[in-house]
C-alpha positions in Angstrom: 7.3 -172.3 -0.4 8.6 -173.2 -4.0 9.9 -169.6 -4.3 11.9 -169.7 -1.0 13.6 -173.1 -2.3 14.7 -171.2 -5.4 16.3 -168.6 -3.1 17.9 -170.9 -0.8 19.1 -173.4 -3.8 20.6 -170.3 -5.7 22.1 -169.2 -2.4 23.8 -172.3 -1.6 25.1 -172.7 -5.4 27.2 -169.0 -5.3 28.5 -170.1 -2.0 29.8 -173.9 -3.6 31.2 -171.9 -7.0 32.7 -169.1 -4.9 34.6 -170.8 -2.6 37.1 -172.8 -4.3 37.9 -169.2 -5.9 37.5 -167.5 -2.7 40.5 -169.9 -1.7 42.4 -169.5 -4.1 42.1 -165.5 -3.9 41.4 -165.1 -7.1 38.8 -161.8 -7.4 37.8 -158.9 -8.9 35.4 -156.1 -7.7 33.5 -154.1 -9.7 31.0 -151.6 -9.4 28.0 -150.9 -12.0 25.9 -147.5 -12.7 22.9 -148.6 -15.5 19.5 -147.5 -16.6 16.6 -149.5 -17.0 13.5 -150.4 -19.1 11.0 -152.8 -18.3 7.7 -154.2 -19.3 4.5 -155.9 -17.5 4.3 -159.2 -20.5 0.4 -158.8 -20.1 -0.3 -155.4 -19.2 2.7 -153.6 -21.4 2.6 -151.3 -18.5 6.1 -149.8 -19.0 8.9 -148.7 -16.5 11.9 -146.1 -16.7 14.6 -145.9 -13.3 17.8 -146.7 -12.6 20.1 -148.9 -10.1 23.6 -149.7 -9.2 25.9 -153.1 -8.3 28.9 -154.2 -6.9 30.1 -157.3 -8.1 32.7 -159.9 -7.2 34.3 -162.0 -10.0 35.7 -165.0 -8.9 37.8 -167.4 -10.3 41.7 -167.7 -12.0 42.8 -165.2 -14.9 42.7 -168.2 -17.4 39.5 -170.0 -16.4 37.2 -170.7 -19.2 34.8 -169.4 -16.8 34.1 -167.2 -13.9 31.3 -166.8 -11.3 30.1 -163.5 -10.6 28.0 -162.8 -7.9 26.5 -158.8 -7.2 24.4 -157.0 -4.7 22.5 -154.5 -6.0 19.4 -152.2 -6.2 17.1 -150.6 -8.7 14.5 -147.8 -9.1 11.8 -147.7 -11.2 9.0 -145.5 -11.7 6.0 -146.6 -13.7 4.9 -144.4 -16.6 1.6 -142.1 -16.4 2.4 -141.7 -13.0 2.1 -144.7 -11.8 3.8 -146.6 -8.6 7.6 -146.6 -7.9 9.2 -150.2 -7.7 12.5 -150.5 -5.3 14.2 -153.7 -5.3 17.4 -155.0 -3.3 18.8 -157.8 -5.3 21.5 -160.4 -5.0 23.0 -161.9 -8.7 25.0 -164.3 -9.4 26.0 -164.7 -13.0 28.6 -167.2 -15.1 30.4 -165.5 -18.0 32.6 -166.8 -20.5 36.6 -166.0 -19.9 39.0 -164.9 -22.5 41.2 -162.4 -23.1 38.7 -160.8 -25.9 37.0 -157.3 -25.4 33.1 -159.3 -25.6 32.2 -161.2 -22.6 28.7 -163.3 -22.6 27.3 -164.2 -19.3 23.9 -165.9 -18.2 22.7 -166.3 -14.3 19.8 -165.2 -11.9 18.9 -163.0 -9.1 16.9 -163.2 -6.0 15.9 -159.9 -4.5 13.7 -158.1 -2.2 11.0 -155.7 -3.5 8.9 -152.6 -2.7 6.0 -150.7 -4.4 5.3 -147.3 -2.5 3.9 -144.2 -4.3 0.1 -143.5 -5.6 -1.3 -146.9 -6.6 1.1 -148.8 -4.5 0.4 -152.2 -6.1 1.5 -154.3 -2.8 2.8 -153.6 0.6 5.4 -154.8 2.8 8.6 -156.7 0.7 8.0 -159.3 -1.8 10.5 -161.5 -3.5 11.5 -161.6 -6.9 13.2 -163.9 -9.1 14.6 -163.1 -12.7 16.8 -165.0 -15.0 20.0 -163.0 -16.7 21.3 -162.9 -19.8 23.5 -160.0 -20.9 27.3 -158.8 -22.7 30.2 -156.7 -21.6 32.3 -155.2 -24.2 35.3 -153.1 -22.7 36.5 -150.1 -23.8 40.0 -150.2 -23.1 43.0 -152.8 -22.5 43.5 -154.5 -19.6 41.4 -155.9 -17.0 40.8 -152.3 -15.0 39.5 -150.7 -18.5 35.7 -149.9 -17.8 33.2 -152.1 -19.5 29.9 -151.2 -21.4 27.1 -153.6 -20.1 23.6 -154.9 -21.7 21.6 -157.2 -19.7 17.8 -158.9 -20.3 16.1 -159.7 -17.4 12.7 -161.9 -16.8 10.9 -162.6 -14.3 8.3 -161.6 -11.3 8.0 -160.4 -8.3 5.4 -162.5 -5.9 1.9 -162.2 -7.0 2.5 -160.1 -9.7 3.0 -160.1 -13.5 6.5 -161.4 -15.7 8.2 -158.4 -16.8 11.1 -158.2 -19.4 13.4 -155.3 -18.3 16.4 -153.9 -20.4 19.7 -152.6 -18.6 22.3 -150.7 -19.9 25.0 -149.5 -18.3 28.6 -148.9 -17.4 30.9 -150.9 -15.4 34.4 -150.4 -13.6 37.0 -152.0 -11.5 36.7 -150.9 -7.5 
């Protein structure tokens, strides 16, 4: 029960941040290609794959801050052949605004998640919660100029251990 109050609670806070923005028609969309590390805290089991977003930034050009909300999905595949790990996600992150080439942001995610393969470790779709905390640097001028992304990520998925995953990626206007 606790878990589907966090989902419902971060739901309900995108929707109150976005909308004044939304009103406003003030956003941006994006779209994110990255790779991915991550690692059981307690079992060091570790975890290679890859995933994809599309975000929405919302909020005024000179805003000291922005709301960014995602949908996303991931692949991993644990090492020494272990079980693959899908996961359907929805983010929603606040990052600094500025007209510098370094942007901070910190948020969450609620997703869904699937473990298939030899040694599935669940079955059926369990949720997951992770907190955010990453930087964009672009690599160009202006607000179209791709960005190069690095994100930490901790959480869990139901019944299962923390994890700390690493994302790198790459990151351009839609």
């Amino acid at each position: 029960m606790r878990c589907r109050t966090v989902a419902v609670s971060l739901c309900a806070c995108v929707a109150t941040l976005a909308a004044p923005a939304a009103v406003q028609g003030q956003s941006q969309r994006q779209a994110e290609v990255h790779a991915n590390h991550s690692r059981g805290t307690t079992s060091k089991a570790d975890a290679l794959g890859a995933g994809a977003q599309v975000q929405l930034v919302w909020g005024a050009s000179r805003a000291l801050a922005k709301l960014g909300t995602s949908l996303g999905a991931d692949w991993t595949k644990q090492e020494a052949g272990g079980p693959n790990q899908w996961n359907a996600s929805l983010d929603a992150v606040v990052q600094v605004s500025g007209s510098g080439s370094v942007t901070p942001y910190a948020g969450g995610s609620v997703g869904a998640n699937w473990s298939t393969g030899d040694g599935a470790q669940w079955s059926g779709a369990r949720l997951g919660l992770e907190s955010i905390g990453g930087v964009q640097v672009k690599l160009g001028v202006g607000s179209s100029a791709p960005s190069l992304k690095a994100e930490e990520r901790f959480g869990y998925v139901r019944g299962q251990e923390h994890t700390l995953a690493t994302r790198l990626g790459i990151q351009f206007s839609l």
